[in-house]
C-alpha angles and dihedrals in degrees: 000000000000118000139174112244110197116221100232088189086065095046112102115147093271098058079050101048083050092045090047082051106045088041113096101189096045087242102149121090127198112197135160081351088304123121122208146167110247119202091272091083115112100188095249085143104214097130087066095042095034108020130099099293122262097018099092121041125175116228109200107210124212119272105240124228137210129173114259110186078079100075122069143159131044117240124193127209106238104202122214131177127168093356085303110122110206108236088223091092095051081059099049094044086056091052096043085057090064102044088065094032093128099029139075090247113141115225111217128193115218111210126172131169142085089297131026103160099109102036097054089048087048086044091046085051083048090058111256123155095218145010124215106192118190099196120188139116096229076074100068106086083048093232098197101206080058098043090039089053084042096049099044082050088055089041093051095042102054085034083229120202098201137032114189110186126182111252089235120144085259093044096050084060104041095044098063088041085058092040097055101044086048086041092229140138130260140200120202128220093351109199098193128032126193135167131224122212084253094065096246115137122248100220111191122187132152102251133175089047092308100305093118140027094218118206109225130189147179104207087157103044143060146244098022119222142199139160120223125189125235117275089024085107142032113247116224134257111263108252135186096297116239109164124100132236125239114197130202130176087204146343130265116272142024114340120220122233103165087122127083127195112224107164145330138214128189117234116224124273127252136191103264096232074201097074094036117123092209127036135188115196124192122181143173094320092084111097092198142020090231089062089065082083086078091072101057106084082055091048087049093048095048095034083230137177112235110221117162135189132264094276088059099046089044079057087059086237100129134028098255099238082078091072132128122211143042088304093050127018136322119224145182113198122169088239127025127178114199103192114181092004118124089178127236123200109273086050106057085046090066100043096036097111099049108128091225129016113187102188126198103199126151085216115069089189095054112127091245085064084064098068104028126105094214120020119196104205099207151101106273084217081068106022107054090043090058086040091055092042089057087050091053098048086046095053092241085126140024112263 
């Protein structure tokens, strides 16, 4: 890996006072007479090009090498809590088969808790080549210090090219604990996966606010691993299962037990907007969080779910699990009726798969038209008022 080595010999408050000045991200620190590079450096590169000459240099590494043809398979990391087992593996497993549609790659399921049964024979109908079931009861509470040991042991043992985990709230924090025990690297809710001849995994995901859909790999390091949110992906249609099981009570090595369970309490249920059929989303466009009224008689015609997007959860307007976007959920309704959303980046991405999108919106032009199959080009102060009124006159809503 490069890196800038600064000359000490050649630092004196003058080159320091130039390099302050040339940096754009502050990220040189003078301390005790020593200069240094602090984590807010971003490798532009214009203290060496620019900078008083001789004091940076950039030292280019050497780009390290493994053999890749050793690593095979994908596995995916089938989530289970409380006998509930989280969609998003079916998903993944029906990625990760295409991914190695036209390979001898193996796809694994990764199962661990006090019962796997029904989940390996739901992950062998899905398609997988092999289960590997972790079966205890000390797995029920999903200690992560214990599944991230159990999962690095699984990883090094089948000597695994690709980890897809669910970004789920457990599987955020499991992914970078996995990550940095196999010192490897990571992408987080990945939009997009594609595969090279090479094996190495093709990780897209919008970056820099959206601007951008950056194309991330991991051509030193294995496995490979990326998080991917539910509803990203199709899950596949259940087959004749042919795969095989492979049980374990537990994995190989020293168990962790720095973690004591004390207590637990259930948090309330809400309605998942994820799995809603019909979905209206408001957005910054409401003044006021008593104008969101004007979109009941809609939501009572439609038996929607509301859902909104950040603006309106940083309002305190709405609980932030309704939430559409990479930052929130992504959904894929059969209708869904964006009304004051112009639509930024990480918020068509979450919405992209919905089978209608009807969009409100005062700007025709505005990035959400684009994708939408209807487009009412309109104030939502006049428009939701004539729409209601129309409601009203057709009997879709009491008067």
């Amino acid at each position: 890996m490069a890196y800038i080595k600064i000359r000490q010999e050649k630092v004196d408050k003058k080159t320091v006072e130039e390099l302050k000045e040339i940096c754009p991200f502050d990220a040189f620190d003078y301390i005790d007479a020593y200069l240094s590079i602090n984590a807010a450096c971003k490798m532009c590169k214009l203290c060496v090009q620019k900078g008083p000459e001789g004091v940076c240099e950039l030292i280019e590494g050497t780009p390290a090498s493994i053999d890749k043809g050793a690593y095979r398979g994908i596995a995916v990391f089938i989530e289970t809590r409380n006998d509930t087992i989280h969609p998003v593996g079916w998903e993944l497993i029906g990625k990760a088969r295409e991914l190695v549609a036209d390979t001898t790659n193996p796809v694994h399921a990764l199962i661990i808790g006090p019962s796997t049964a029904r989940a390996a024979e739901l992950a062998l109908a899905y398609g997988v080549d092999k289960v590997t079931a972790y079966e205890h009861e000390d797995y029920r509470y999903h200690d992560l210090e214990r599944i991230t040991d159990i999962v690095a042991d699984f990883c090094k043992r089948t000597r695994l090219n690709v980890l897809l985990i669910g970004g789920t709230p457990y599987g955020r924090s499991l992914a970078p604990r996995i990550a940095a025990r196999l010192k490897t690297g990571l992408t987080a809710d990945c939009t997009k996966l594609e595969m090279t001849d090479e094996g190495d995994l093709v990780q897209i995901r919008p970056a820099f606010g959206g601007n951008i859909m950056a194309r991330i790999v991991t051509p030193a390091h294995r496995p490979q691993l990326a998080t991917i949110r539910h509803k990203m992906f199709n899950a596949p249609a259940p087959a004749t299962p042919f795969g095989v099981i492979d049980r374990l009570s537990e994995a190989a090595g020293k168990q962790r037990d720095r973690v004591r369970l004390v207590s637990t309490r259930v948090r309330p249920q809400v309605d998942d907007i994820a799995d809603a059929e019909t979905i209206i989303a408001l957005g910054r466009a409401f003044k006021k969080k008593k104008d969101l009224a004007l979109v009941e008689p809609l939501r009572k015609a439609l038996s929607a779910e509301l859902a909104c997007t950040r603006p309106l959860i940083e309002n305190g307007w709405f609980d932030a699990r309704r939430q559409i976007g990479l930052s929130g959920r992504t959904v894929k309704p059969k209708l869904l009726v964006n009304i004051g959303i112009s639509g930024a980046v990480q918020y068509i991405e979450g919405i992209r798969d919905a089978e209608c999108i009807l969009t409100v919106n005062t700007d025709p032009e505005c990035a959400l038209a684009s994708i939408s199959h209807h487009t009412i080009v309109g104030d939502l102060y006049d428009v939701l008022p004539t729409l209601n009124d129309h409601l009203k006159k057709n009997g879709r809503v009491p008067s």
